[in-house]
N, C-alpha and C positions, 0 to 999 in steps of 0.2 A: 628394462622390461623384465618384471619378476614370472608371472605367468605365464601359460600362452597363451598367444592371441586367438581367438576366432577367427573365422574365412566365410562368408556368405557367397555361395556358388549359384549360378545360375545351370540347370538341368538342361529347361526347356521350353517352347513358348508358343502353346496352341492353344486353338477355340475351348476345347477341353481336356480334361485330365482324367487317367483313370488309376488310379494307384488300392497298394493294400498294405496296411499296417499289419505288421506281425510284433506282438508282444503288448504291451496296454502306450497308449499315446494320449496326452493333459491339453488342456483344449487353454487358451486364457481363463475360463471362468471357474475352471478345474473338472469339466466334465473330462471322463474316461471314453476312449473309444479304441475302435478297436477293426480289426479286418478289413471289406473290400471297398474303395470309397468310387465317390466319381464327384467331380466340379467343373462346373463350366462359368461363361462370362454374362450377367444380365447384359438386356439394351443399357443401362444408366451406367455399364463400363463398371461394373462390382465382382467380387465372387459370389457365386451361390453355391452352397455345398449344403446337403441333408437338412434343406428347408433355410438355412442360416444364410441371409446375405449380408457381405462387409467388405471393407477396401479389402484387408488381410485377413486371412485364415492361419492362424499359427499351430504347428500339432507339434509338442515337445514329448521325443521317449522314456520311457522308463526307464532303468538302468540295462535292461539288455534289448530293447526296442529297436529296430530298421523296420524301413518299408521299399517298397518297389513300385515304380513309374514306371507304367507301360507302353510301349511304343515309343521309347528314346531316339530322335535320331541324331546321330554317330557320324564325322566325316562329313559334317555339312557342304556341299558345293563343293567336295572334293570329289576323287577319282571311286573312292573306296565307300560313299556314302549309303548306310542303312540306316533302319530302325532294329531295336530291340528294348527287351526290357531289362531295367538293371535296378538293383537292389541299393541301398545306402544306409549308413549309419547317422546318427545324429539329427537333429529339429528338420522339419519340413513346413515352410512357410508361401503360403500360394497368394499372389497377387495379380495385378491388372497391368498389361504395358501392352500398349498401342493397339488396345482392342482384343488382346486375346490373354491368356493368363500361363505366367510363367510361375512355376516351380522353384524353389531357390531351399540348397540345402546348407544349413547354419551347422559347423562341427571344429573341433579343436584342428589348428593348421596342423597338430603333428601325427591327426586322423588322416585328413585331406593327404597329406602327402604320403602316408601309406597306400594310397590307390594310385597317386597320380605317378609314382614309382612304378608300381602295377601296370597303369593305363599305355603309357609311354614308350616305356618299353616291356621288354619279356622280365617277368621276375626271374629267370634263372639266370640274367645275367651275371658274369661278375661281381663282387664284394666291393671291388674298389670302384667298379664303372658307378653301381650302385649308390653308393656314399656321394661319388660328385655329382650326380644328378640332384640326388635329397640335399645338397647345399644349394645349387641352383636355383631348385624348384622353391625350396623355400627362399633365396634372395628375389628372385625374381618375383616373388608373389608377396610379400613384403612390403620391395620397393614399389609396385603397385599399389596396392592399399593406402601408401602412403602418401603417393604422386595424386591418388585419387585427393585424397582429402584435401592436398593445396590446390589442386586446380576444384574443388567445388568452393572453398573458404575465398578465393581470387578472382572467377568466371564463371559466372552461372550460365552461362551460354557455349562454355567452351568446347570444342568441334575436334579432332583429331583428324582434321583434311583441310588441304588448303586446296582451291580451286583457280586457275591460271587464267588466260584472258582467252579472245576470240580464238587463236592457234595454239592455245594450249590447255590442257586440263591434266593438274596431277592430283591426287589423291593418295592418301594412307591409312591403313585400317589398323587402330590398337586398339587397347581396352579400356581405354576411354568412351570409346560409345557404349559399354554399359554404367549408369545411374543409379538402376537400384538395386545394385551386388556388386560384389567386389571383383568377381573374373567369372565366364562361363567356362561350360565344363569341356568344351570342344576345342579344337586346333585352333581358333582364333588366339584362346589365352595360355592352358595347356590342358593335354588333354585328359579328365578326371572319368572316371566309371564310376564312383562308389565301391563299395563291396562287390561290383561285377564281377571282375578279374581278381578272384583270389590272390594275396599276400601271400607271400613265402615266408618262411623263418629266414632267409638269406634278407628279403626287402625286410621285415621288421630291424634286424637287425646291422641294417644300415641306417636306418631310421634314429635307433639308438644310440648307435656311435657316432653319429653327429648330430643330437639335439641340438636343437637352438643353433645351429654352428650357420654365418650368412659371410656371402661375401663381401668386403666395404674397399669401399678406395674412396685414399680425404676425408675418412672418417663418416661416409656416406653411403648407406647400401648401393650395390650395383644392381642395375638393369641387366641381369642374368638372363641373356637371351640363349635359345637353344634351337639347333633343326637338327635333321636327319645326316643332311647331307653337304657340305660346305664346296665340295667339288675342287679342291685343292688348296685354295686359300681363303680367309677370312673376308666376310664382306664389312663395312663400316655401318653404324648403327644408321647415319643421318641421310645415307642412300636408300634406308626402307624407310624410315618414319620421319617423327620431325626432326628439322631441321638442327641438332645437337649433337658435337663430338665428345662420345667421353674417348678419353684417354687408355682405359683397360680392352677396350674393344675397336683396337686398331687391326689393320692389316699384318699376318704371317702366313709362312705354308703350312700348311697340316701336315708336318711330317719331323723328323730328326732336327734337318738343317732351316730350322724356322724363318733366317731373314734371307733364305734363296730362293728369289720371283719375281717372276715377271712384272713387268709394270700391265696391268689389264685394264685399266684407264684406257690404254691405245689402242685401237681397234686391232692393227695388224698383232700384236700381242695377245690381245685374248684372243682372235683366230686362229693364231697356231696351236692357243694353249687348249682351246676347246675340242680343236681337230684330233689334238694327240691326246694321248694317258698318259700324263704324268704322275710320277712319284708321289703319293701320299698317302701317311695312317688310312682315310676314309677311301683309297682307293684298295678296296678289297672284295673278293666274290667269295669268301669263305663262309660257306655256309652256316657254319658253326659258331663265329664271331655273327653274324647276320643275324642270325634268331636269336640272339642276346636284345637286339636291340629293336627288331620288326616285329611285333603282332603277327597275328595270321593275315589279318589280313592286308597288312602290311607290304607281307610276303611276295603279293602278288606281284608288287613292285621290283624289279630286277635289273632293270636298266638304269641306274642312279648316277652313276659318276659320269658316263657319259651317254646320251639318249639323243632318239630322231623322231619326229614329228612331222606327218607331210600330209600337207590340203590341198585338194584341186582348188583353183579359183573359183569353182561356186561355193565349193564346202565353205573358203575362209572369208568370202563375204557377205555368206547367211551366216555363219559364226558370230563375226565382228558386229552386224547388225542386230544379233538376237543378245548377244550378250552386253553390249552398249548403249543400245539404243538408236547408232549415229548410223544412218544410211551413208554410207562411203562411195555408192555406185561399186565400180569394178575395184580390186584392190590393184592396184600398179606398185606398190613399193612398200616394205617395212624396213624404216633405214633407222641405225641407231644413232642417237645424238649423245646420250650422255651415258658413259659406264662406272660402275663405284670396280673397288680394290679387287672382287674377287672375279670379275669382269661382266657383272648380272648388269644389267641395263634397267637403269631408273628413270630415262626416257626417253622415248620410241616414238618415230612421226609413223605415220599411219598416211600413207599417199593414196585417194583414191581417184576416180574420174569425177566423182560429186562434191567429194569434200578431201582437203589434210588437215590432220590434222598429229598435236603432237599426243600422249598418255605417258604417264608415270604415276606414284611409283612402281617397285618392283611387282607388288601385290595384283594392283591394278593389270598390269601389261601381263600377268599369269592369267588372270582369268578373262580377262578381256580376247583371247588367245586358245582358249583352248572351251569344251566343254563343261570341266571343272575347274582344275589349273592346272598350269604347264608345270611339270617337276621346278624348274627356276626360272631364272629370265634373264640368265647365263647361257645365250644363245647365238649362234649366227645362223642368217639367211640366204638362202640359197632361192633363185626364181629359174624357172625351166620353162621350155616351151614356151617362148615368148613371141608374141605374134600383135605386131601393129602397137609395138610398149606395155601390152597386156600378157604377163604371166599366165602358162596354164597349170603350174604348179608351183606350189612352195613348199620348199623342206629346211626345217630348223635342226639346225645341228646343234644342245645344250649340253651344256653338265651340271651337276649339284641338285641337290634335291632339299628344296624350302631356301631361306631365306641367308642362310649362307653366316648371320650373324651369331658369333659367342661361341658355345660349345659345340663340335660335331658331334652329332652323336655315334654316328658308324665309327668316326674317327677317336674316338673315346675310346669305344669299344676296344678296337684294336692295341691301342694303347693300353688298355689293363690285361688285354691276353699278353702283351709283351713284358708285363712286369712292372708298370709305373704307377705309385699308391694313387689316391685319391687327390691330394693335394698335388700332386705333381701333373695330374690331369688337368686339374682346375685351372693350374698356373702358367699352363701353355695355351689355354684358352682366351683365359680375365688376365692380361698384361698387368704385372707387377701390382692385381689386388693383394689383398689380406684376408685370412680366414678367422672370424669372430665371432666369440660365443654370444648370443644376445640374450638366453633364458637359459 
């Protein structure tokens, strides 16, 4: 690969768009335009922008051209979800999906990653935290792009959920479900601002120090997965998504003594391990290693390593019904059947008076569980008040914060205030990868 690649981003995806060009922006036919726009969707499912209707609307900048999409929202179906407006660099190309018209910005991956360094975490992080992120971000978005093209070249139909019989239903969301781009810009894929969140000289300059640099193992990019919070040990990839073990993303602790831990497979194991704090990099309340890695509004979040949740019995079966669909009657029971390595639970029976039934993955049982999602689904349950086998309250006792697979990132964090470069981050994360230059 001599050049860089491009990234095609998806922003965002409503009935209309209001956006403004600042600097001159080339239409395909070579018209010039310029400042406040607005586009929305015809009945025939097209764009219509300033009289122009067409499947795509292309607007490429001039050489110092960004524009700004108004009313972004940020934190989709999460805890922390707004709107705002944010700025971006590079092409802006508007089209049609599922009725309403999405956004999608076109720019050099080693632009994209200087926001998505930005986005993710705080730019004043660390040098070195910094660096192994910008390998990540860029393996992991990469090996995307690329996984994209075999499964469109293989399966034109191809689904990233599988669906269980009468007593079971599991499910997994990757970025497979987007078609026409290559990742969106939210916490689904990872999360991008554009030029929102000012770069630093510190993010550029991680940037630079590992151009091109991606992680591979077997001579194959890695699936460079990343969260917040791992909550002491690693989770395995094929307990969130499909059903595939790699090798670099096995189970360890997050801490010095990496192969001392529990087995969390076993329920009475990860109940102790949940109940207590144990030892690890990501278990830290230091403020100052924290805003390396939280947004503001990030911030808000404080209880991560270990966290409690607690629903009356109406609360959690107007929840489970609104968020589902599945009328369960009363809820009587949430018992865990099956737990991966870091002890999150990737499938959950759900016992009510009208229905049981089982849910997974991890994804699924987060939001099916809470309003937005549960910090993880690294959890135990607790039932109270229990009167005639019906519970009048539940409280979930979790740890970890996201999906628990690949790099921590709190846990990173702490590991570059301790002194360990960048590669020595990566390599306690990606089991016996390699780090390779590809442009």
């Amino acid at each position: 690969m001599s050049g860089v690649p491009r990234v095609k981003v998806g922003i965002m995806n409503e009935p209309e768009v209001n956006f403004v060009l600042f600097g001159e922006y080339r239409l395909a036919d070579g018209t010039i335009v310029t400042g406040e726009q607005h586009a929305e969707v015809t009945a025939e499912g097209q764009v219509a922008w300033n009289g122009t209707v067409a499947d795509v609307v292309t607007f490429e900048p001039s050489e110092n051209g960004f524009f700004e999409l108004k009313g972004v929202t940020i934190g989709v179906n999460f805890h922390w979800e707004r709107k705002e407006d944010q700025r971006f660099s590079g092409a802006l190309h508007l089209i049609v999906e599922n009725g309403k018209l999405t956004a999608v910005n076109v720019l050099p991956v080693e632009d994209y990653l200087l926001s998505v360094i930005s986005s993710e975490m705080s730019a004043t992080a660390s040098l070195e935290l910094l660096k192994a992120h910008a390998v990540i971000s860029r393996s992991w978005l990469l090996a995307q792009i690329d996984k994209n093209k075999r499964i469109t070249e293989e399966h034109e139909d191809y689904k990233a959920c599988e669906e269980g019989g009468e007593d079971e239903m599991i499910k997994w969301y990757d970025r497979e479900d987007h078609v026409n781009f290559d990742v969106c810009a939210d916490d689904h894929c990872q999360r991008y601002q554009g030029i929102t969140r000012q770069s630093t000289e510190r993010v550029r300059d991680a940037i630079k120090a590992t151009w091109g640099e991606v992680l591979t193992y077997g001579g194959e990019l890695c699936d460079a997965r990343f969260s917040k919070c791992c909550g002491g040990v690693y989770e395995e990839f094929e307990n969130c998504w499909e059903p595939k073990h790699y090798d670099y993303l096995e189970a360890r602790r997050d801490g010095e003594d990496e192969m001392n831990f529990p087995d969390l497979t076993k329920e009475a194991a990860a109940e102790e391990w949940i109940l207590t704090s144990p030892k690890a990099f990501c278990n830290t309340t230091d403020k100052q290693i924290l805003s390396q890695v939280l947004n503001n509004y990030d911030q808000e979040t404080t209880d991560f390593y270990r966290w409690t949740v607690e629903y009356t019995q109406e609360e959690l079966a107007a929840l489970i019904l609104k968020r589902s669909g599945v009328d369960y009657g009363q809820i009587l029971d949430l018992q865990p059947v099956a737990r991966g390595t870091s002890g999150r639970l990737y499938k959950l029976k759900i016992v009510g008076t009208k229905k049981t039934l089982t849910i997974g993955k991890e994804l699924e049982i987060r939001r099916t569980l809470s309003p937005s999602h549960l910090y993880s689904s690294a959890f135990i349950v607790e039932r109270h008040d229990v009167t005639d086998g019906v519970p009048g309250k539940f409280v979930l006792r979790g740890a970890g914060w996201g999906h628990g697979v690949g790099l921590c990132q709190i846990g990173a964090a702490v590991m570059g205030e301790k002194g360990h470069n960048y590669k020595e981050i990566l390599l306690h994360y990606f089991i016996n990868a390699n780090i390779t230059t590809l442009y």
